[in-house]
Each structure stands twice: as C-alpha cells, then as structure tokens.
N, CA, C, O and CB atoms as a CASP TS submission, in Angstrom:
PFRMAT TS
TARGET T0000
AUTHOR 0000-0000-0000
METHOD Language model
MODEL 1
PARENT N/A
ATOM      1  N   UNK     1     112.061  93.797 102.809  1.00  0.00           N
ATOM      2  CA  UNK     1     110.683  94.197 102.973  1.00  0.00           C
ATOM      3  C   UNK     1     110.574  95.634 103.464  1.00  0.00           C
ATOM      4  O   UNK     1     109.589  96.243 103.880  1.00  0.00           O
ATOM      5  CB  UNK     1     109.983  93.264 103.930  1.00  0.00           C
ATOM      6  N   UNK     2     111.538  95.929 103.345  1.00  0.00           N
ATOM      7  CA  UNK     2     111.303  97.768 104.284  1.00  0.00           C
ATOM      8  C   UNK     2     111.479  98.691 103.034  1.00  0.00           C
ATOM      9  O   UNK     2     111.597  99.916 103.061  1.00  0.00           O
ATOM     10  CB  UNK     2     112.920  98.389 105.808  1.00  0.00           C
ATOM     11  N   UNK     3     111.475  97.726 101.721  1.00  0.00           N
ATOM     12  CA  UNK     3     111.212  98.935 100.131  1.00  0.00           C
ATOM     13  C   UNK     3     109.931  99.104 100.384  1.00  0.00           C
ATOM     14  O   UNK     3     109.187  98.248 100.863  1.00  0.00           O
ATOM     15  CB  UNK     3     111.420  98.304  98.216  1.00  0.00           C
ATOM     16  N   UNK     4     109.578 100.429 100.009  1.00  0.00           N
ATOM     17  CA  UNK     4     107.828 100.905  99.881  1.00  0.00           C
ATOM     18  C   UNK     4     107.647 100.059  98.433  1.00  0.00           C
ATOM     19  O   UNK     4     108.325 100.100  97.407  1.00  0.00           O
ATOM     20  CB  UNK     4     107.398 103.095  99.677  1.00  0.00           C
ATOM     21  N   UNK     5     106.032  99.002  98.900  1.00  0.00           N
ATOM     22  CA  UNK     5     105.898  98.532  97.650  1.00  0.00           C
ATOM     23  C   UNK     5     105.990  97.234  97.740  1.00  0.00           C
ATOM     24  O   UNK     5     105.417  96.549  96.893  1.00  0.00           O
ATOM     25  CB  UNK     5     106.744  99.028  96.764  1.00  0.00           C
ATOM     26  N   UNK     6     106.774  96.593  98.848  1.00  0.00           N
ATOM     27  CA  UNK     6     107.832  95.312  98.713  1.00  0.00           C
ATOM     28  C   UNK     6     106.545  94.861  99.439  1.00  0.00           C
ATOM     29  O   UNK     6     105.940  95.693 100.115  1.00  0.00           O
ATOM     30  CB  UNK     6     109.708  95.175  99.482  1.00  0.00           C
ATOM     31  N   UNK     7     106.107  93.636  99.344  1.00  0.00           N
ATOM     32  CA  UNK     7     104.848  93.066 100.351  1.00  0.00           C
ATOM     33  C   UNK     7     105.315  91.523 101.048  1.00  0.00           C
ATOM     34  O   UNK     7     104.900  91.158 102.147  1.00  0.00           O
ATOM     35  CB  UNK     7     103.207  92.791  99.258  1.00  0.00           C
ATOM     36  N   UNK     8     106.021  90.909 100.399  1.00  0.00           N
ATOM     37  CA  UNK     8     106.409  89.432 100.685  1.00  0.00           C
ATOM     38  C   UNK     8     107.702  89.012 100.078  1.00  0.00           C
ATOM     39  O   UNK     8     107.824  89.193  98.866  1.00  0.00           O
ATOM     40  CB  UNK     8     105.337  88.468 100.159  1.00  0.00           C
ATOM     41  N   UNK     9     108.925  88.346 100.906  1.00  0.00           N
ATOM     42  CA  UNK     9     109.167  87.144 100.071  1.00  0.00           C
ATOM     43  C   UNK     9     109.179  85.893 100.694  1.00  0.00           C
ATOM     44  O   UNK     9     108.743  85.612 101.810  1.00  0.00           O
ATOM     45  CB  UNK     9     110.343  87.231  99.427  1.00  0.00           C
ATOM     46  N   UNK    10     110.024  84.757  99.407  1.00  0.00           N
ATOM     47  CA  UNK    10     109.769  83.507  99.600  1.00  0.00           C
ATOM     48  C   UNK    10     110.720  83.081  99.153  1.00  0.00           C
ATOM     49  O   UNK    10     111.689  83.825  98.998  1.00  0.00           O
ATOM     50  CB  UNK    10     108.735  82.987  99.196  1.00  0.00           C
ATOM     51  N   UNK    11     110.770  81.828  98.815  1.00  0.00           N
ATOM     52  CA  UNK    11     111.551  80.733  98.494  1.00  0.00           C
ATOM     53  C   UNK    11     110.254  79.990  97.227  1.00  0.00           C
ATOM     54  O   UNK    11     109.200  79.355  97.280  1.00  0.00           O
ATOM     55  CB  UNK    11     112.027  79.694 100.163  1.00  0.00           C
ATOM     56  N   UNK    12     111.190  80.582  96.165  1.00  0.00           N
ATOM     57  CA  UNK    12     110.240  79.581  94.992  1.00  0.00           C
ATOM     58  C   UNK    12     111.382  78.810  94.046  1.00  0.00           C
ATOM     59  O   UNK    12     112.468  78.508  94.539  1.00  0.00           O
ATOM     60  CB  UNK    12     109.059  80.733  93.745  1.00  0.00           C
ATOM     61  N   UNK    13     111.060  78.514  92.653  1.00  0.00           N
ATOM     62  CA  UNK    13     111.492  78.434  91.854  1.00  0.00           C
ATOM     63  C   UNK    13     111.785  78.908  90.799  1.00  0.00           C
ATOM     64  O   UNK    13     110.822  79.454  90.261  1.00  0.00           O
ATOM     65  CB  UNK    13     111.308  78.003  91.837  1.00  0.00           C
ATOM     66  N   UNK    14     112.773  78.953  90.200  1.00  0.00           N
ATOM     67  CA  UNK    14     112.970  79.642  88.545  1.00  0.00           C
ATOM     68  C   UNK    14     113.762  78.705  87.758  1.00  0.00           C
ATOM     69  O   UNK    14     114.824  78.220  88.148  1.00  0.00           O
ATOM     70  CB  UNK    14     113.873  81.213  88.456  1.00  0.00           C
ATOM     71  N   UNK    15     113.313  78.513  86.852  1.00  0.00           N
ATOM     72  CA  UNK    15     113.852  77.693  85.997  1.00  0.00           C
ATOM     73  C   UNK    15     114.517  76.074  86.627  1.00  0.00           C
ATOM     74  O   UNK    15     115.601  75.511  86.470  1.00  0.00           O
ATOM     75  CB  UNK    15     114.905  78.631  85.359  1.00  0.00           C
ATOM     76  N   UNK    16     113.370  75.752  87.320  1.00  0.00           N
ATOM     77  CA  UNK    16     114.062  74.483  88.093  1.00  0.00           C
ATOM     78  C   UNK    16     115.163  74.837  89.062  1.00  0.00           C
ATOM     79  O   UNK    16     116.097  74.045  88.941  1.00  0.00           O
ATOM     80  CB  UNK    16     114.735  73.464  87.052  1.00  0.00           C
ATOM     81  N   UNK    17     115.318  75.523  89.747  1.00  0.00           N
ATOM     82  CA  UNK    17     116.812  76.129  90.613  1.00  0.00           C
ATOM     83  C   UNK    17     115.691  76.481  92.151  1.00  0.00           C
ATOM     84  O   UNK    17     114.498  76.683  91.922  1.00  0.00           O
ATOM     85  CB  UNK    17     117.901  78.188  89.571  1.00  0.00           C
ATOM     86  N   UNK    18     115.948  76.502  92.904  1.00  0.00           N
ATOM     87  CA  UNK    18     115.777  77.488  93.602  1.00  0.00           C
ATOM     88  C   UNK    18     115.468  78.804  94.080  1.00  0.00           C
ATOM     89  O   UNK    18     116.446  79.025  94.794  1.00  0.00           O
ATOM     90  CB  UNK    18     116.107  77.415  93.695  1.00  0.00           C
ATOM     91  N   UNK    19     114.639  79.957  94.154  1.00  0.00           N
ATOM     92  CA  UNK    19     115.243  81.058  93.797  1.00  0.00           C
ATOM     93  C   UNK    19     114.468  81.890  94.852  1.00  0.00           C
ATOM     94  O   UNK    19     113.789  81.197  95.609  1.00  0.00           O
ATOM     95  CB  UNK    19     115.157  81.443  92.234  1.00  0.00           C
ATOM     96  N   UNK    20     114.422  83.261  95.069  1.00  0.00           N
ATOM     97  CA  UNK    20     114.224  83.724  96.438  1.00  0.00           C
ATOM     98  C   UNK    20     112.977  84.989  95.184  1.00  0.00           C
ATOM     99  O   UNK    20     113.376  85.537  94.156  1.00  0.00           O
ATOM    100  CB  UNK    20     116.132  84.443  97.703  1.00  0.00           C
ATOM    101  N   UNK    21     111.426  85.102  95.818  1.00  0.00           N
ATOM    102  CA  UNK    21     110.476  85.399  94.883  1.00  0.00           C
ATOM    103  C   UNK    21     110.341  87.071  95.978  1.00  0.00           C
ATOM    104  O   UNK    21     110.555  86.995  97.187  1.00  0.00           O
ATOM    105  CB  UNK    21     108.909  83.985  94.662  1.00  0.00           C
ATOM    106  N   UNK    22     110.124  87.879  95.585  1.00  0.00           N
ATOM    107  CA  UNK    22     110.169  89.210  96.024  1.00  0.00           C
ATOM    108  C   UNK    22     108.745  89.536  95.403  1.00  0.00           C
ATOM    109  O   UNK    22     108.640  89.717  94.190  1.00  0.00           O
ATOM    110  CB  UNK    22     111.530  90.137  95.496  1.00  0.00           C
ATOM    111  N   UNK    23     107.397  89.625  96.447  1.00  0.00           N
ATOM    112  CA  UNK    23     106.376  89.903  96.445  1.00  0.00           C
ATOM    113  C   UNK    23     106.673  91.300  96.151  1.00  0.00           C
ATOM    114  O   UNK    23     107.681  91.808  96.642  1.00  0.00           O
ATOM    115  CB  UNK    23     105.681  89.481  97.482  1.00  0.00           C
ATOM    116  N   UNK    24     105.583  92.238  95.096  1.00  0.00           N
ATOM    117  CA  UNK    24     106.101  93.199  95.492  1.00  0.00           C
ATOM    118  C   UNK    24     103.895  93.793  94.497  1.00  0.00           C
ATOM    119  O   UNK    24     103.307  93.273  93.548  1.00  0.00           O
ATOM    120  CB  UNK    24     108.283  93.633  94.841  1.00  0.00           C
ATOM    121  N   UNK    25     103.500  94.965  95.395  1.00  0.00           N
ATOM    122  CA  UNK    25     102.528  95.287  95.017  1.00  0.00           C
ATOM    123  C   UNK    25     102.398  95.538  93.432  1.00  0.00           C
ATOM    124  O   UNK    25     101.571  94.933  92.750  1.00  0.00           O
ATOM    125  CB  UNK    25     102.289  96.203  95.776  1.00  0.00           C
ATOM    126  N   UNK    26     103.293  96.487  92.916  1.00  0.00           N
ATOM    127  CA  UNK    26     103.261  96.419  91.327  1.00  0.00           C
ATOM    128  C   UNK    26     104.885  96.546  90.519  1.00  0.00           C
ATOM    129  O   UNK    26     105.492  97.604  90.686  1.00  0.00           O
ATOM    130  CB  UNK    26     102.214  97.831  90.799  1.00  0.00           C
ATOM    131  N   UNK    27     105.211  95.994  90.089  1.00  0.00           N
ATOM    132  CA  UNK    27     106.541  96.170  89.529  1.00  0.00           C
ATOM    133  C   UNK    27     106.666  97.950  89.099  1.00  0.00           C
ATOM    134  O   UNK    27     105.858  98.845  88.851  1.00  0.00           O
ATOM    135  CB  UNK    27     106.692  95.016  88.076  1.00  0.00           C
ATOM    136  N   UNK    28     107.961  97.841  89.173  1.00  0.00           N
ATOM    137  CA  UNK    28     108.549  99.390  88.937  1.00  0.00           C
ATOM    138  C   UNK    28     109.573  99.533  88.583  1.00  0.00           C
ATOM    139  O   UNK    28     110.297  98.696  89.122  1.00  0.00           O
ATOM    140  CB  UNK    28     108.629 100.212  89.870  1.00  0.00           C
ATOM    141  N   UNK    29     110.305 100.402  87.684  1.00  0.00           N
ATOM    142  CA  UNK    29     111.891 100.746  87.439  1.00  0.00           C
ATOM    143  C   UNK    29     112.369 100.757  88.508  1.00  0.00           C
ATOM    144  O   UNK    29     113.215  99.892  88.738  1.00  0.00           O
ATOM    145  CB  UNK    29     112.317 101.991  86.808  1.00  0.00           C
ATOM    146  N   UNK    30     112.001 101.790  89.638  1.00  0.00           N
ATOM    147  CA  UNK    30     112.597 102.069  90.786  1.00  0.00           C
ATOM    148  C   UNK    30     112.713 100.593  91.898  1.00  0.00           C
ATOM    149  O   UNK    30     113.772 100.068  92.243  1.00  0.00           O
ATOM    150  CB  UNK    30     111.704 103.334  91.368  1.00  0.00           C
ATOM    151  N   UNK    31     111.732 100.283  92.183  1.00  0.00           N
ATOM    152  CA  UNK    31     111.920  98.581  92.389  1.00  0.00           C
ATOM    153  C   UNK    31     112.956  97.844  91.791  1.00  0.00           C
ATOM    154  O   UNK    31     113.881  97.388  92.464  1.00  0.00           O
ATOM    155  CB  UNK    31     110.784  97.824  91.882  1.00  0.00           C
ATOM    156  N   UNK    32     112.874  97.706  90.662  1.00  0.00           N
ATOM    157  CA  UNK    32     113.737  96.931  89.424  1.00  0.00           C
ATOM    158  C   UNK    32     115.148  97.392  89.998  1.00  0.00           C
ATOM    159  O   UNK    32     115.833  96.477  90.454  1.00  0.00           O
ATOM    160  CB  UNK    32     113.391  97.548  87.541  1.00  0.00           C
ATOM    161  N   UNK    33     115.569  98.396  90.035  1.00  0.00           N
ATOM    162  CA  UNK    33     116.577  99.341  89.980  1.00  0.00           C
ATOM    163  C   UNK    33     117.663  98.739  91.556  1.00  0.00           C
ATOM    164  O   UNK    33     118.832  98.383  91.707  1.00  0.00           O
ATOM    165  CB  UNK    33     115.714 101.164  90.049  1.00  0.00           C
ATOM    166  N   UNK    34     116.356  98.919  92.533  1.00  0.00           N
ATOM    167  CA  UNK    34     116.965  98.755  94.018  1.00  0.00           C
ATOM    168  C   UNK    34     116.770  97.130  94.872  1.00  0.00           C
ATOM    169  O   UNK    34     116.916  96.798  96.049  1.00  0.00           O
ATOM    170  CB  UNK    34     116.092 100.012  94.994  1.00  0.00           C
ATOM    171  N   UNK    35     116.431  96.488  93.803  1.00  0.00           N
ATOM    172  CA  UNK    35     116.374  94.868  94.606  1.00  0.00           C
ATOM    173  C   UNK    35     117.321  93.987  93.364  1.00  0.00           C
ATOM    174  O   UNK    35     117.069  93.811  92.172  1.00  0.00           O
ATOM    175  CB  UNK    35     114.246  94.022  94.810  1.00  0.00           C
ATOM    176  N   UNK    36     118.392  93.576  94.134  1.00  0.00           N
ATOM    177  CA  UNK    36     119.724  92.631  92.672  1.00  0.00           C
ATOM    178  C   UNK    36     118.701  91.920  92.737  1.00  0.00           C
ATOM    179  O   UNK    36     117.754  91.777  93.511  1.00  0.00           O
ATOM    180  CB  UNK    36     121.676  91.659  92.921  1.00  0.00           C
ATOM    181  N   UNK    37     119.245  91.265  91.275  1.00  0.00           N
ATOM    182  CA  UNK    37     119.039  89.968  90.439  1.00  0.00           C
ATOM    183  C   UNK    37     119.090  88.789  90.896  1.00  0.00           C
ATOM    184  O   UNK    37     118.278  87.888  90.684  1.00  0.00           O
ATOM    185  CB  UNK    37     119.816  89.839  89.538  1.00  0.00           C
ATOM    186  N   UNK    38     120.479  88.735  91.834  1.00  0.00           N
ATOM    187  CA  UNK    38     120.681  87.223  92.431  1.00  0.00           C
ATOM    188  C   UNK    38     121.447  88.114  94.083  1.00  0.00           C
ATOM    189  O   UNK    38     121.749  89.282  94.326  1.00  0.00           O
ATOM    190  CB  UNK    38     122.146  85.810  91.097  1.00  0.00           C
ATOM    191  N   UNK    39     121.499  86.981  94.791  1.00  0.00           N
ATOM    192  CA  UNK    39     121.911  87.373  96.273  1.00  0.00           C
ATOM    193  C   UNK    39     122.691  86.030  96.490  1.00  0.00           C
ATOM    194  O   UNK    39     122.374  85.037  95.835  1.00  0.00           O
ATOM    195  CB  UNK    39     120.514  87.700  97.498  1.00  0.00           C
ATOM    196  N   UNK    40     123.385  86.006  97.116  1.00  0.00           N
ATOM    197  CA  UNK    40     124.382  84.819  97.497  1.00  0.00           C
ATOM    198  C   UNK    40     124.288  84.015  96.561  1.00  0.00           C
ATOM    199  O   UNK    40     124.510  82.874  96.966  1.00  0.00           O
ATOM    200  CB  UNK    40     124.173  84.056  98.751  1.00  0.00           C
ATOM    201  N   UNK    41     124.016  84.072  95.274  1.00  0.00           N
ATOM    202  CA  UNK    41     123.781  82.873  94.425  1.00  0.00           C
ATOM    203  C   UNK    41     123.062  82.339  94.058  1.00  0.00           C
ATOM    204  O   UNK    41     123.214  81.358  93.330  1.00  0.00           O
ATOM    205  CB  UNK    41     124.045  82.174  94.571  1.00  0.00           C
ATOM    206  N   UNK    42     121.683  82.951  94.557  1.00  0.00           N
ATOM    207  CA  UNK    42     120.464  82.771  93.915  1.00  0.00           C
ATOM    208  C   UNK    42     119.870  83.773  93.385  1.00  0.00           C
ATOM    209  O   UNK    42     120.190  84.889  93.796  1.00  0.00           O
ATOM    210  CB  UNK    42     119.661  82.281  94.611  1.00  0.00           C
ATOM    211  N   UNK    43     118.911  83.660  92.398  1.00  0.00           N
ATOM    212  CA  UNK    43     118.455  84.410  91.500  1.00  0.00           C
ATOM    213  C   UNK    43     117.593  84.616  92.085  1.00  0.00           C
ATOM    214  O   UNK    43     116.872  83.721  92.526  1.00  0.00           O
ATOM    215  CB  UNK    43     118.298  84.118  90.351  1.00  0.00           C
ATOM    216  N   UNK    44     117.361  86.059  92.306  1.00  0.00           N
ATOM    217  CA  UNK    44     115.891  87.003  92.801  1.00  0.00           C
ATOM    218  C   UNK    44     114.768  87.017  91.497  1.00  0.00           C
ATOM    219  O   UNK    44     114.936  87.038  90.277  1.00  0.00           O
ATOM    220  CB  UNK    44     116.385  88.973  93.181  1.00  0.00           C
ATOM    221  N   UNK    45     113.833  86.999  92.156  1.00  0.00           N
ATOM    222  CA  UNK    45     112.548  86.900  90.900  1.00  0.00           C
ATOM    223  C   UNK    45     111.629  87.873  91.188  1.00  0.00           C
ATOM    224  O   UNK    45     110.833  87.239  91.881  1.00  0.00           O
ATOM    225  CB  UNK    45     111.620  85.430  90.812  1.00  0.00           C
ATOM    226  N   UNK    46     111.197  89.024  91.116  1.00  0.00           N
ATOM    227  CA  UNK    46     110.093  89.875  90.825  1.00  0.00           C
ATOM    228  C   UNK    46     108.913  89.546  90.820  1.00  0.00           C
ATOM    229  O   UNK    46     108.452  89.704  89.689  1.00  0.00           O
ATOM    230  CB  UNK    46     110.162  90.339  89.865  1.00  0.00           C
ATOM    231  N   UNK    47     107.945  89.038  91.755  1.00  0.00           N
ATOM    232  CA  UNK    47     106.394  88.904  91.023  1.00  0.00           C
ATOM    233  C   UNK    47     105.319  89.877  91.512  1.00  0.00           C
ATOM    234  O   UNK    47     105.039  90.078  92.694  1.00  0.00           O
ATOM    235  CB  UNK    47     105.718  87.401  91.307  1.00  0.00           C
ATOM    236  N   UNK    48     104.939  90.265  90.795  1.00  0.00           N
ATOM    237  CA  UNK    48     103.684  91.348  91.368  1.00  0.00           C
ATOM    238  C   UNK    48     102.278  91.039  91.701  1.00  0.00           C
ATOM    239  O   UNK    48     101.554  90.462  90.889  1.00  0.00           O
ATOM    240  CB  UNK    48     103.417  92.356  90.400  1.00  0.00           C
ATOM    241  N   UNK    49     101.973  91.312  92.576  1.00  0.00           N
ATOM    242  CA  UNK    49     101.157  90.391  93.455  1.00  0.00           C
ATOM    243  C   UNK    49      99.509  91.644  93.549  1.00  0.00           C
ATOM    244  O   UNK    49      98.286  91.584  93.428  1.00  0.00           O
ATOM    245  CB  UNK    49     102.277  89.990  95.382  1.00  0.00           C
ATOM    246  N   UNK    50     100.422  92.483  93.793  1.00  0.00           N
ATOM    247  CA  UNK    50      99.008  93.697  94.554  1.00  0.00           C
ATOM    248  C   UNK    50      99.100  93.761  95.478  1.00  0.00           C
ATOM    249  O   UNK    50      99.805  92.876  95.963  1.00  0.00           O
ATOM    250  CB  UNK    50      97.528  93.549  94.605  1.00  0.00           C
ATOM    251  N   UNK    51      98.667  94.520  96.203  1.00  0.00           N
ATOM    252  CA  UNK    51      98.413  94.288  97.704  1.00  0.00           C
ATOM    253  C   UNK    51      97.967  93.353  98.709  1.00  0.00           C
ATOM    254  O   UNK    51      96.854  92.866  98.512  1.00  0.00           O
ATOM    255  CB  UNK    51      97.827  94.903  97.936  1.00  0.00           C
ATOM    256  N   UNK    52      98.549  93.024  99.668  1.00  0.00           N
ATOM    257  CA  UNK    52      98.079  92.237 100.688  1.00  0.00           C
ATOM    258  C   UNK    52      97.477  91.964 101.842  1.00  0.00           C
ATOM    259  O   UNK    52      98.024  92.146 102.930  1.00  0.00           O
ATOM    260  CB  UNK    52      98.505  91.981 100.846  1.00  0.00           C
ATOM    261  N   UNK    53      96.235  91.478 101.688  1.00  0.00           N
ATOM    262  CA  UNK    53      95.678  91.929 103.371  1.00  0.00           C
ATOM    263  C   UNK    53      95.848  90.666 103.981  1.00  0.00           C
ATOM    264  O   UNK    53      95.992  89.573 103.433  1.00  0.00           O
ATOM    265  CB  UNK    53      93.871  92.503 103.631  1.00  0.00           C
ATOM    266  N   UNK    54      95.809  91.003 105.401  1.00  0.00           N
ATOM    267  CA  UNK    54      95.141  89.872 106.259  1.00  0.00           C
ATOM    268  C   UNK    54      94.174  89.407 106.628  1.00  0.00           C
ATOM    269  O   UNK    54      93.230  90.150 106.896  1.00  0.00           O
ATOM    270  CB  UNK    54      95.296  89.822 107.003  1.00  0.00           C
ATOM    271  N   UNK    55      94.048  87.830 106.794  1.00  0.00           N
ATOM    272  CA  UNK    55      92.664  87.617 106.824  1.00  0.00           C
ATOM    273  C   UNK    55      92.820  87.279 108.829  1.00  0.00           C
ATOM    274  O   UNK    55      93.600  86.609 109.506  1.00  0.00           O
ATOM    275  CB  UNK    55      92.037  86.060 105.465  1.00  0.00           C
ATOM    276  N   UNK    56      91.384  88.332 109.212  1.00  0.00           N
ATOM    277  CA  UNK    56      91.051  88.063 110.362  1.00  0.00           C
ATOM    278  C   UNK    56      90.607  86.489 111.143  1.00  0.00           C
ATOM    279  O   UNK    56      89.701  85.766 110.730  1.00  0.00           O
ATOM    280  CB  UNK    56      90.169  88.907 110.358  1.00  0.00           C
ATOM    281  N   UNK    57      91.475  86.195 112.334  1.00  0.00           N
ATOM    282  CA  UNK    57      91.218  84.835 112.703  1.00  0.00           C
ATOM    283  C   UNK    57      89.653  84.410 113.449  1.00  0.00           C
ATOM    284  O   UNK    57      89.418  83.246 113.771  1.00  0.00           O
ATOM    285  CB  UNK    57      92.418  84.516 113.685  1.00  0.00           C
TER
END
C-alpha cells in the first residue's frame, strides 16, 4: 500500500483459488510493472477501484 495509486488489498478469489486482490485507483503499466503476479503462491489480481473515501461515523 505505500505504491502511489495502491488504495486497498484483500483476500479474494481468482479462478476458484484464493488470491490476494490489490485495490488500486486506476490500473497502469507502471503499477503493472511494480506489483508481481503471484507472492508466496498466490496469484495477485489487479482491480481498479477509483478512489477511496471514508465514510464519517
């Protein structure tokens, strides 16, 4: 989360597996470029989200 751009991750799915989801405001080469594919064995997934605010309690 300390890539400019990067907003969230998670724990989702891909293809029925497991997979670790990398919020990220808008996809980018440079993004693409600097976050792997898979990490210990799971497959990283890209989704572009936009920006994120918080909602006040």
């Amino acid at each position: 989360m300390s890539l400019p751009g990067v907003v969230g991750v998670g724990i989702g799915e891909c293809e029925g597996k497991p997979c670790l989801k990398v919020l990220v405001e808008r996809k980018t080469p440079e993004l693409e470029r600097q976050i792997p594919s898979e990490l210990e064995g799971f497959k990283v997934e890209l989704e572009e989200s936009g920006p994120l605010q918080t909602q006040p309690r």
